[in-house]
C-alpha positions, 0 to 999 in steps of 0.5 A, a space after each residue: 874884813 876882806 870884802 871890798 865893798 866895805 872900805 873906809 876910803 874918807 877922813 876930815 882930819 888926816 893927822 887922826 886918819 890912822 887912829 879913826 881908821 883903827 876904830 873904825 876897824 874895831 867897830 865893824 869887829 864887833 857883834 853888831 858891825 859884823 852882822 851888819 857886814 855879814 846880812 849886806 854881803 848876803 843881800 849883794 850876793 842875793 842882788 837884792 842891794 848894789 854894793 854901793 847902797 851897801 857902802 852908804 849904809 855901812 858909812 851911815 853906821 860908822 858915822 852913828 857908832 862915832 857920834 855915840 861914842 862922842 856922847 858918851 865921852 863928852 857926858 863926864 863920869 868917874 866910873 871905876 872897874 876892877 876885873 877878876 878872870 882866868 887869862 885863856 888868851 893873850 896876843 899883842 901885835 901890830 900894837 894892839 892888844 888881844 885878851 881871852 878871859 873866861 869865869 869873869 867877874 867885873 865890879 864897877 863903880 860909878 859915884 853913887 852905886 856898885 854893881 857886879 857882874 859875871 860871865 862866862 867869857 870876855 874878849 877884850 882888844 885894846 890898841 895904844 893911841 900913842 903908837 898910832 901914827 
């Protein structure tokens, strides 16, 4: 994302900086981070927000995607997934990893149940925790 408005410019824990600011990245990538991004840059181009309101929000929604993400990898579960696709797309670069898949079908596991589920296209960017420094 280009905008200035919507740098991430805080870290509490510098030695994670470059990790969280990668997440962070790939939050506001996704569907909801990105008509998050898109419908603010409209409203300070319409001036109905400040591009500072626009920063507050943004934070707020970093701050909300993160604590989730901590709920859920603090609830323990063992969940097993096996995926089926045609790869369309494969990049890696700058160590993150950009997949392509289309007619996939993925089956997941949890202790008790198995459920299948099938789509049309899955888009998949992975990056390695290791190589971030």
């Amino acid at each position: 994302m280009d905008n200035q408005y919507f740098e991430n410019q805080e870290s509490n824990n510098p030695r994670n900086f470059k990790l969280a600011q990668k997440q962070t990245e790939l939050n506001r990538m996704g569907a909801l981070g990105s008509a998050l991004t898109q419908e603010l840059e409209e409203q300070i181009a319409a001036g109905t927000i400040t591009p500072e309101i626009a920063r507050e929000i943004v934070k707020h929604f970093d701050f909300a995607y993160a604590e989730q993400l901590n709920v859920l990898e603090q609830q323990p579960s063992k969940i097993e997934a096996t995926l089926e696709a045609h790869l369309d797309m494969y990049r890696f670069f700058d160590d993150t990893a950009d997949l392509e898949l289309s007619n996939v079908k993925i089956q997941y596991t949890k202790p008790d149940q198995t459920r299948v589920k099938l789509t049309d296209k899955v888009f998949i960017k992975a990056l390695d925790p290791d190589q971030v420094q």
